[in-house]
N, C-alpha and C positions, 0 to 999 in steps of 0.2 A: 429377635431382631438380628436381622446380616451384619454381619462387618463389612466396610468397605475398604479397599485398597490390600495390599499382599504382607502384611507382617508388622509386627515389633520389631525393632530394633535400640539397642543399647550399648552404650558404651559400658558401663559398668553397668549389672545387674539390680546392682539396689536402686536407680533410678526410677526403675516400676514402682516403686513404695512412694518417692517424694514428687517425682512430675510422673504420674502417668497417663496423664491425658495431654502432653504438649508434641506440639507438633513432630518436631526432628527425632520424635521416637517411632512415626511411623514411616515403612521404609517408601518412595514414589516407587510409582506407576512401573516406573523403568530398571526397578530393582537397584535403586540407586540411593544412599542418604546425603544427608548435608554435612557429614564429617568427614574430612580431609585425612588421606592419607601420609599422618608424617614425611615418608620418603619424597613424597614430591611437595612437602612444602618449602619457598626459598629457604637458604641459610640464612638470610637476613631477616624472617621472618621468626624461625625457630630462636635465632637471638633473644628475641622479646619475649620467648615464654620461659617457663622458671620450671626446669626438668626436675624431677621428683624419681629419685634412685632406689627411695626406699621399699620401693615396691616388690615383693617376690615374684611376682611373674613378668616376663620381660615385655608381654605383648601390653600389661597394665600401664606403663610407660609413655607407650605411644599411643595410647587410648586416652588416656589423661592430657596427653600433647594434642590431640586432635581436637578435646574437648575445648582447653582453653582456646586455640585457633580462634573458634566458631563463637565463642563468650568474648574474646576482644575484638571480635571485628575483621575477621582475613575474609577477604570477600576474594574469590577466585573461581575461575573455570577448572577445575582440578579433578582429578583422580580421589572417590570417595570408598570411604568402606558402605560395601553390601551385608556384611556380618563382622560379628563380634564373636568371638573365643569367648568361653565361659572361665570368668577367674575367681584364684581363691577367695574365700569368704573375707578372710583379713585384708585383703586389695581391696576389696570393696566397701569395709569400714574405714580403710586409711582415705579412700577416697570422698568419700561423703565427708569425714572428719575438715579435710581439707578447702571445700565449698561451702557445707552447708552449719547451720549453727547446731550448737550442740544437742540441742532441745531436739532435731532432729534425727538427730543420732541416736537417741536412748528411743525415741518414736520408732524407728526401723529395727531397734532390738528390740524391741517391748511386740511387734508385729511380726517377726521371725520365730519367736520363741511364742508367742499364740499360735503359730503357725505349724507348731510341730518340729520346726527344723534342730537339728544335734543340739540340747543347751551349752555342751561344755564346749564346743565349738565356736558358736556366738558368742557366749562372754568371754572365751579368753580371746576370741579377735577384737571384743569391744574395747576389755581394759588392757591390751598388748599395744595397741594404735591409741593410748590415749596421749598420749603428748606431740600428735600429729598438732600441729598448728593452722589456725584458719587462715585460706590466704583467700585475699578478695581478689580475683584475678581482672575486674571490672576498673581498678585504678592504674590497671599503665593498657591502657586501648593500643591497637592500634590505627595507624595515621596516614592517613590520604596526601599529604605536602602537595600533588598536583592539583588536587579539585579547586585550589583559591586561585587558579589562573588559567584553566580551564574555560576554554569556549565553546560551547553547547555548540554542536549544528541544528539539534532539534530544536531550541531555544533561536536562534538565528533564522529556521525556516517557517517558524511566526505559523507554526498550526493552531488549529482553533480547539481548541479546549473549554469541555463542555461540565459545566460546574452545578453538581444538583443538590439543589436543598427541600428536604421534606419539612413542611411546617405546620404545629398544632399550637395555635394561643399564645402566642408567642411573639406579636407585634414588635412590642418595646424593642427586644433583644434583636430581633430579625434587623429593624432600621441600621445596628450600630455595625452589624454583619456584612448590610448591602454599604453600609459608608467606609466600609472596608477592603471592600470590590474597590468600589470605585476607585481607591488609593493605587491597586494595583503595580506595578510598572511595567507587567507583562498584560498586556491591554486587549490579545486576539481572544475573547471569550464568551460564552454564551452562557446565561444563569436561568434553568428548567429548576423552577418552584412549585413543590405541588400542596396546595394550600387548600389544607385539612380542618384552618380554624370556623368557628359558628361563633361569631356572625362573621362571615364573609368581607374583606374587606378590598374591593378591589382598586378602591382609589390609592389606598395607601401605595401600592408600588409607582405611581405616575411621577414621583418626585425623583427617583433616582434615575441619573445617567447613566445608566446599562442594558445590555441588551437581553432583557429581560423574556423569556417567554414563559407563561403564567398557566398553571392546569390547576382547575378546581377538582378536588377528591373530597366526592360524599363521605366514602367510606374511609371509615379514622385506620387503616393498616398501612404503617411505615415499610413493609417488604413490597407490596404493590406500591407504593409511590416510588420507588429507586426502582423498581422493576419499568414500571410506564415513562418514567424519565430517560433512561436508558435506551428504553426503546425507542424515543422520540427527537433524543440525541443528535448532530449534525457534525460535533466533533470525533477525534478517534483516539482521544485522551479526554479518559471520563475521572472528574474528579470530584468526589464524592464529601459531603461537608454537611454542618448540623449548624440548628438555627438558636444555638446561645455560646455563639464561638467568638473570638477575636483573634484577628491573625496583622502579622506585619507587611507589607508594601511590596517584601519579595518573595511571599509566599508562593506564587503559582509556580514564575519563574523557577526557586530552587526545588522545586518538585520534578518538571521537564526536565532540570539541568542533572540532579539525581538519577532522573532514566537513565541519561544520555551518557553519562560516566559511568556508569555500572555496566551499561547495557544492560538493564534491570524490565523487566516487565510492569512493575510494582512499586512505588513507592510511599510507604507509610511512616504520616509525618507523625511525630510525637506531640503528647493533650496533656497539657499540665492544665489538670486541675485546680481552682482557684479551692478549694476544699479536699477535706480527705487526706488521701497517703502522700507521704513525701514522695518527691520526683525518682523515681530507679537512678542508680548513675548511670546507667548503660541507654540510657535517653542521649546521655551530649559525644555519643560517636556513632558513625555509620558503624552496620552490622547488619546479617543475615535478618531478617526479622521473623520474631515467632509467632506474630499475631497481625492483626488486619482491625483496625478500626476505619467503620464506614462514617468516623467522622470528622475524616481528617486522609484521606487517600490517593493516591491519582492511579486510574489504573488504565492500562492501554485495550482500547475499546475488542482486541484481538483474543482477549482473556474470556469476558463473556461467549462471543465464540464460538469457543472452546469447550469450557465447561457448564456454561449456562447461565441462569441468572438468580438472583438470592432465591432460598428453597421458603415458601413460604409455609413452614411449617412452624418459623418462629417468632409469626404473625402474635403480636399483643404480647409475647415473652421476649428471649435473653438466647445469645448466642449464636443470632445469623451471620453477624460478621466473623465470625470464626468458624463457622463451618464452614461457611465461602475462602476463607483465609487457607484452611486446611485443604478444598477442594484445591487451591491453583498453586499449594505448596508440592501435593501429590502427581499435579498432572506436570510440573516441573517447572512450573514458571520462576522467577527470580525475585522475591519480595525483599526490597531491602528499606532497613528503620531509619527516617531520614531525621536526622536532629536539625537541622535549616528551613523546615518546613513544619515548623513548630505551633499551634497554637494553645490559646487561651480556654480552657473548655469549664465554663461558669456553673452547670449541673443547675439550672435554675430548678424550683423549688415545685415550678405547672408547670403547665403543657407537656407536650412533645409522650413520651415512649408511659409518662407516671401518670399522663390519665387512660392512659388506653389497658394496663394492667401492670405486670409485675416491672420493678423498676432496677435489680439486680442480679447475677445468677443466683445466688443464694439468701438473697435479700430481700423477700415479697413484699408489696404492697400491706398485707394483711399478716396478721400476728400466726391467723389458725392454716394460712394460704399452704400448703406442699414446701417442702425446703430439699433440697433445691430445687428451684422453679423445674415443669417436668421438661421444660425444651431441652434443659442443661444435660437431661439423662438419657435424652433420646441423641442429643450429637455423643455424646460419650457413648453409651453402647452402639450405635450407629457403627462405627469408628473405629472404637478400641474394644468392645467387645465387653461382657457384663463383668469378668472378674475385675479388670483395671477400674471399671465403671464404679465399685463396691470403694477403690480403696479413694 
């Protein structure tokens, strides 16, 4: 299987071991990454991050500056690195020491050292970096002060925004969704539901106040429902949404107003699960974002386009909105993780994605089912290519 797009890229080299399938390690289209060149970030910027001297090589430094940047949130038009310097192995354990937990740490030794590489090299950089100290660089963000008075003109110029929900069995939950609509306070918008449920229930939408336009789909595939919605579209902010959601009163609004401040193409609100993992901290501030959930998104109808429309190849599996995430990360769009465009994401127990097959990437339906699901291994080597795929 091909790779698509032109490289890896890394700030530090051990990264390959612990993300190697996230996006900002592949370089765009334009030979360009999402890490900021220290020298032109503000001084008042580089204030806020916590310089690390101990590093032997001097470019380690400012690789590690540009990391944290893009982890608290600098969101800029700026001058990025196209490559990285390869550094010493010990820069490299000080650095993982310093992000990631230590479990992690002996995991990328215990993988270097199967790997063949010098052992007397890796352990004395393992236990020479060990009183490097964890730092969460996710507790001092950085801060927007203008966005709270902030006046959209896209929000002011009242565009119609085009809101699609795929639906399977799912009634109950759908109601509490569209009485969520309605709450709205940004009012110009159209809701393309494509309803997948047996038995069919077309009275149930006549009770809500919205401008509702309604598509029956035989066929139970969630990638062709947002594809035919899309395409049937009338707004040019398509904002993508799932039918066991709860959101509050100015969700739409701080979606537009998110474009509009960024100048962003993309905005991906954040799904606190009512189950499961605890919320990331890196949910309650704007930041580059590294992923795309299509159940919670707004994205400017110029992106399709562009690069197309969900690849249905992850029809009844796992990971179309991230390969779509990655396609309009590479071709340069601007995806930024919106915390004010928040919702409720309830993961009910039927319907929707868990009757039609697997319901995790690594998490099947069925005990004997492939792990990880095969879509997960077709975007990953797609992508990054079979060895990254392996780890």
């Amino acid at each position: 299987m091909s790779q698509t797009g032109i490289g890896n890229i890394y700030p530090f080299g051990f990264l390959k071991y612990l993300q190697p399938t996230a996006y900002f390690h592949r370089k765009r289209l334009d030979d360009t990454s999402v890490y900021p060149n220290p020298a032109y970030i503000p001084e008042t910027i580089l204030r806020n991050l916590e310089i690390d001297k101990g590093y032997r090589d001097e470019n380690a430094m400012d690789y590690d500056l540009s990391w944290q940047a893009i982890k608290t949130g600098y969101i800029a038009d700026t001058i990025t690195y196209s490559e990285f310097e390869s550094l010493p192995v010990i820069d490299n354990y000080r650095f993982i020491r310093r992000y990631f937990h230590k479990a992690w740490v002996l995991y990328v030794l215990t993988i270097r050292l199967l790997s063949f590489k010098n052992p007397y090299v890796e352990i004395v950089s393992w236990y020479r970096t060990r009183s490097v100290k964890r730092f969460k660089i996710s507790k001092k963000p950085f801060k927007y002060p203008d966005y709270d008075h902030f006046s959209s003109d896209l929000v002011n110029a009242n565009s119609l925004v085009s809101i699609v929900i795929p639906t399977l069995n799912r009634y109950p939950y759908l109601k509490h969704v569209l009485s969520d609509l309605e709450s709205q306070t940004y009012k110009n918008f159209e809701v393309l539901i494509i309803d997948q449920s047996e038995p069919f229930q077309e009275n149930f939408y006549h009770e809500f106040k919205l401008n509702i336009r309604l598509i029956y789909q035989k066929e139970k595939a969630l990638w062709l429902a947002r594809n035919m919605a899309i395409k049937n579209s009338k707004g040019k902010l398509i904002l993508l949404f799932d039918d066991d959601s709860r959101i509050e009163p100015d969700w739409i609004r701080n979606h537009i107003k998110c474009l509009d401040f960024f100048n962003a193409d993309i905005s991906s609100g954040v799904s606190i699960s009512k189950t499961g993992a605890n919320v990331p901290e890196n949910y309650s501030f704007f930041r580059v974002s590294d992923q795309l959930d299509t159940g919670n998104v707004l994205i400017k109808k110029e992106v399709f386009y562009k690069i197309g429309l969900f690849d249905r190849q992850f029809e009844k599996q796992r990971m179309g909105d991230g390969e779509f995430g990655l396609r309009a990360y590479l071709a340069g769009f601007l995806n930024i993780s919106n915390p004010f465009s928040k919702r409720l994401h309830l993961k009910v127990g039927s319907g929707g994605l868990r009757e039609m097959g697997s319901w995790d990437a690594f998490r099947p339906t069925g005990f004997f089912d492939p792990r990880p699901v095969p879509s997960v291994l077709y975007y990953f080597r797609k992508y990054y290519g079979n060895s990254l795929a392996k780890l």
